[in-house]
N, CA, C and O atoms as a Tinker XYZ file with bonds, in Angstrom:
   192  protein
     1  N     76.554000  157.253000   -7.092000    73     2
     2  CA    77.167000  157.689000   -5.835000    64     1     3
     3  C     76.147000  158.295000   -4.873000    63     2     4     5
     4  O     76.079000  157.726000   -3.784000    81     3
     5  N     75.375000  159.298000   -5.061000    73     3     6
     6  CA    74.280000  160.033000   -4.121000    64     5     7
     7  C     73.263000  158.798000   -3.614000    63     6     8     9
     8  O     72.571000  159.000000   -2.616000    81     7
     9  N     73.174000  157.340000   -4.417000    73     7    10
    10  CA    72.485000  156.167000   -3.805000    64     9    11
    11  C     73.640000  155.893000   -2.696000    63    10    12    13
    12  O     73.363000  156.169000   -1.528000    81    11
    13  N     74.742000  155.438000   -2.961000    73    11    14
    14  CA    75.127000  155.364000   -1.654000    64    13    15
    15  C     75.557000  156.204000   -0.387000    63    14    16    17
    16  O     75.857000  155.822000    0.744000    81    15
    17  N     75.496000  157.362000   -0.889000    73    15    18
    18  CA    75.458000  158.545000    0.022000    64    17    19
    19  C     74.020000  158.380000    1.006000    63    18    20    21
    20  O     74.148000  158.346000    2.230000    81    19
    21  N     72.692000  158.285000    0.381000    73    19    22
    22  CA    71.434000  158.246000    1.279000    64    21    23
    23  C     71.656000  156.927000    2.202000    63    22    24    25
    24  O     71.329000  156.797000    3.381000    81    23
    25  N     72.308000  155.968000    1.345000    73    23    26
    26  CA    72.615000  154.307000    1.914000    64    25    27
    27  C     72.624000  154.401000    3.875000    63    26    28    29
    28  O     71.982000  154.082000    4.876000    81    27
    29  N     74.307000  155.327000    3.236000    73    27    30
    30  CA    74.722000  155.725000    4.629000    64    29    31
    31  C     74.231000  156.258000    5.687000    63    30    32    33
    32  O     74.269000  155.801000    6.829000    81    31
    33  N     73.586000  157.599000    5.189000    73    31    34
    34  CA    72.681000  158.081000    6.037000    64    33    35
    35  C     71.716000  157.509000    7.024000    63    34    36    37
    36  O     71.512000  157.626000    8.232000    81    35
    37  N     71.145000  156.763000    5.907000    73    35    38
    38  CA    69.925000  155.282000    6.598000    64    37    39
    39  C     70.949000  154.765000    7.542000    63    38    40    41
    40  O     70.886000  154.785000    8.771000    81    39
    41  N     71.550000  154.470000    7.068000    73    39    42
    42  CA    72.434000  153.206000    8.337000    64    41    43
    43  C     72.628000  154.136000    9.758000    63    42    44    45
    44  O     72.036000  153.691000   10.741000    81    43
    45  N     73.281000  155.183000    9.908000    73    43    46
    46  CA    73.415000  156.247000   10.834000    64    45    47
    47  C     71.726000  156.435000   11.788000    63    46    48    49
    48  O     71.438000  156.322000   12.980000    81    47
    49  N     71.187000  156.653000   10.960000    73    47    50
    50  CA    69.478000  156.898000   11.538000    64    49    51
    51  C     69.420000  155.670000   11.935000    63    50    52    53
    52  O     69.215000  155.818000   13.140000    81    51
    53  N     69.444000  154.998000   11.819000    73    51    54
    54  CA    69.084000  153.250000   12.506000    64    53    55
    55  C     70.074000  152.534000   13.444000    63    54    56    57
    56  O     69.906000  151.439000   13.979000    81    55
    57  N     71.455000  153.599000   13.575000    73    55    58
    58  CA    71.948000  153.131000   14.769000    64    57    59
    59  C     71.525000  154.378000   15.916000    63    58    60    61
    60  O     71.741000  154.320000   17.127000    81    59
    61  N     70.976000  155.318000   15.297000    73    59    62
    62  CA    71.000000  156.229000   16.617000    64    61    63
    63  C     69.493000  156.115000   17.104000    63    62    64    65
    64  O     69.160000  156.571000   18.198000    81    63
    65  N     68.566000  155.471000   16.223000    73    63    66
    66  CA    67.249000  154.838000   17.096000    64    65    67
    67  C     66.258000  156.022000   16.298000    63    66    68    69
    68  O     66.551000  157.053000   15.692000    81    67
    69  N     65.088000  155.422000   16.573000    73    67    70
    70  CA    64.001000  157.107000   15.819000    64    69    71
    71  C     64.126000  158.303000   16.656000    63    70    72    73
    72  O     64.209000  158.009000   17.848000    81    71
    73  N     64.152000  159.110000   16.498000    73    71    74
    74  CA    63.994000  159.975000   17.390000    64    73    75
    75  C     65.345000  160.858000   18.207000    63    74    76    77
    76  O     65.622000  161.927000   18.752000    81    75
    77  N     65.840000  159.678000   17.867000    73    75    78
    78  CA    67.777000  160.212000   18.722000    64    77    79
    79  C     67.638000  159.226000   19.700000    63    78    80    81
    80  O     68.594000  159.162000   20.473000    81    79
    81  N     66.596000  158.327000   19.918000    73    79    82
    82  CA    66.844000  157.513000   21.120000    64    81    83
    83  C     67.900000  156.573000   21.409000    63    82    84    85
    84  O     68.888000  156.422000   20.691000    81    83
    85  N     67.668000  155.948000   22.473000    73    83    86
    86  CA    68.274000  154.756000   22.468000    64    85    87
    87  C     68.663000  153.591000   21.681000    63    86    88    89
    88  O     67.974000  152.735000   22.236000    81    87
    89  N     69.278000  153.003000   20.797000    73    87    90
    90  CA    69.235000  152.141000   19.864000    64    89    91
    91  C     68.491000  150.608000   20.254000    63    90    92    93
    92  O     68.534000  150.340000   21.455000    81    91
    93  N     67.922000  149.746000   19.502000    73    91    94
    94  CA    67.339000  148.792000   19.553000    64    93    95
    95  C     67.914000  147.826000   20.469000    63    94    96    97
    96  O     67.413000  147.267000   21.445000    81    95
    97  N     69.367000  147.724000   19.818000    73    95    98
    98  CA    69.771000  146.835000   20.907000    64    97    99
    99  C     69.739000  146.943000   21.946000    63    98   100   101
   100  O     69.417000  145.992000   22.658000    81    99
   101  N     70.033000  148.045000   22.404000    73    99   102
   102  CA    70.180000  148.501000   24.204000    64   101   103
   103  C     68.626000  148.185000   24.280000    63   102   104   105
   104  O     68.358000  147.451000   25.232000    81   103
   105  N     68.021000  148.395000   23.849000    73   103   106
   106  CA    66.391000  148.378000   24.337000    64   105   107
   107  C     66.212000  146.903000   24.592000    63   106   108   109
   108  O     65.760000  146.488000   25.659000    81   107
   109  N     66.628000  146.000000   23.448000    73   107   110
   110  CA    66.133000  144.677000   23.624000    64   109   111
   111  C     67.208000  143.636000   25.063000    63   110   112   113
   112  O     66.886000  142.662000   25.744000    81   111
   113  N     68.719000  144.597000   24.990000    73   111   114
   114  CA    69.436000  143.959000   26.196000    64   113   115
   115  C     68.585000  144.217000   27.471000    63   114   116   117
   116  O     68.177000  143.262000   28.131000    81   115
   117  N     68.431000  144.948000   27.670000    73   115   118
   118  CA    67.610000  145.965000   28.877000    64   117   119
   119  C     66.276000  144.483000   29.117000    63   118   120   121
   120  O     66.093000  143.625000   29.980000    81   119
   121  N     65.489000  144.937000   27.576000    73   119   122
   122  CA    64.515000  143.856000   28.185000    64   121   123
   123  C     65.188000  142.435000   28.544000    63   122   124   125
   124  O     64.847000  142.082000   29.673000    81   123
   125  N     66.136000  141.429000   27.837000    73   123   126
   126  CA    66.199000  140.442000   28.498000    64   125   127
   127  C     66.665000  140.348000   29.562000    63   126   128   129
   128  O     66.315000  139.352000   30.195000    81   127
   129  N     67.775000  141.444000   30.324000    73   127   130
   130  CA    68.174000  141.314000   31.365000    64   129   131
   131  C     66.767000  141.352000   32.445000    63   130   132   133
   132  O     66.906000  140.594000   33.405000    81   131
   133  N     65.615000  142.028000   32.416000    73   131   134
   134  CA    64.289000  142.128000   32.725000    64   133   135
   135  C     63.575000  140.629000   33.075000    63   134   136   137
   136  O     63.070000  140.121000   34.076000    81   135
   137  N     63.792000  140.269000   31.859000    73   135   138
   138  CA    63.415000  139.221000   31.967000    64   137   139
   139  C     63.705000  137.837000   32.371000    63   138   140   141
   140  O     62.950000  136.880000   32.543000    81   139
   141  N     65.153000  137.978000   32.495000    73   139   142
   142  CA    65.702000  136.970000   33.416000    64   141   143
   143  C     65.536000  137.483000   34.625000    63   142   144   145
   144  O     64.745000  136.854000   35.329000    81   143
   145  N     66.144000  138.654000   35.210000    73   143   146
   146  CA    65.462000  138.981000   36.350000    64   145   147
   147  C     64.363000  138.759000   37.391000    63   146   148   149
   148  O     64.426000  138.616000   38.612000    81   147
   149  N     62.927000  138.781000   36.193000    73   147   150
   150  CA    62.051000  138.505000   36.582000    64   149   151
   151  C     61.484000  137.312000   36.781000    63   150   152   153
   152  O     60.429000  137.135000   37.390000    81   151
   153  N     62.414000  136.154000   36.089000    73   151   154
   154  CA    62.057000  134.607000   35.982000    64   153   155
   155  C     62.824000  134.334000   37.206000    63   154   156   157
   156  O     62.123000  133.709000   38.002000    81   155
   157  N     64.227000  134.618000   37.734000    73   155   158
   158  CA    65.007000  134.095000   39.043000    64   157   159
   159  C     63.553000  134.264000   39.902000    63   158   160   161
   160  O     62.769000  133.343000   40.134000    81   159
   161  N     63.378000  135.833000   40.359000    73   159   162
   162  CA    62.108000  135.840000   41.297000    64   161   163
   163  C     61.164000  135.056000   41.536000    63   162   164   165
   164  O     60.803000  134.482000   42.563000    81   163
   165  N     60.677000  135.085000   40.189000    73   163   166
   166  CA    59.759000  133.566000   40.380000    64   165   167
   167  C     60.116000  132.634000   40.304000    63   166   168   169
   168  O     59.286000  131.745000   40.498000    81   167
   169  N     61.422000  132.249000   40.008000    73   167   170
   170  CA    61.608000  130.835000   40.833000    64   169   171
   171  C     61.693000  130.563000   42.137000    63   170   172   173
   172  O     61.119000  129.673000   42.764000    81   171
   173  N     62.834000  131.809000   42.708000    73   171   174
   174  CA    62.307000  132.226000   43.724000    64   173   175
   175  C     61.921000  132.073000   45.044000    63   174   176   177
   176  O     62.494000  131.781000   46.094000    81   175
   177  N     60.119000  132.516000   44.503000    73   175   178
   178  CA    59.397000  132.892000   44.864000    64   177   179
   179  C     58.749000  131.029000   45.689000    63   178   180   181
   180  O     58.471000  130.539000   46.784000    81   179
   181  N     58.824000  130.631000   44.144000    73   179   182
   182  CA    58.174000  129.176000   44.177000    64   181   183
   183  C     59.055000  127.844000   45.375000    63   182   184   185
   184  O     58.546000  126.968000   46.074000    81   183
   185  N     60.282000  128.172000   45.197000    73   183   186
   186  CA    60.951000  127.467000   45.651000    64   185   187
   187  C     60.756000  127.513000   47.441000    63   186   188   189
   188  O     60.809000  126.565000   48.224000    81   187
   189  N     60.498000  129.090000   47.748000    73   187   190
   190  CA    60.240000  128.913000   49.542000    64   189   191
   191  C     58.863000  128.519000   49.214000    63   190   192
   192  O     58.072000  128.232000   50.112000    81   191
């Protein structure tokens, strides 16, 4: 039982990110929205 007691714990720490931050996902949505963002522009850019 105390193995799956730490189990849990782990899982909790890895949704709230290191530190207390932001969790991964939000980090990695953030970047692709970034990155589509930044590809429209340069299309864009190219197209005028």
């Amino acid at each position: 039982e105390p193995t799956k007691t730490t189990g849990d714990q782990d899982k909790d720490t890895d949704e709230e990110g290191d530190g207390g931050g932001p969790s991964v996902g939000l980090l990695v949505g953030i970047g692709a929205v970034l990155l589509l963002g930044i590809a429209a522009v340069v299309q864009a850019r190219r197209r005028r």
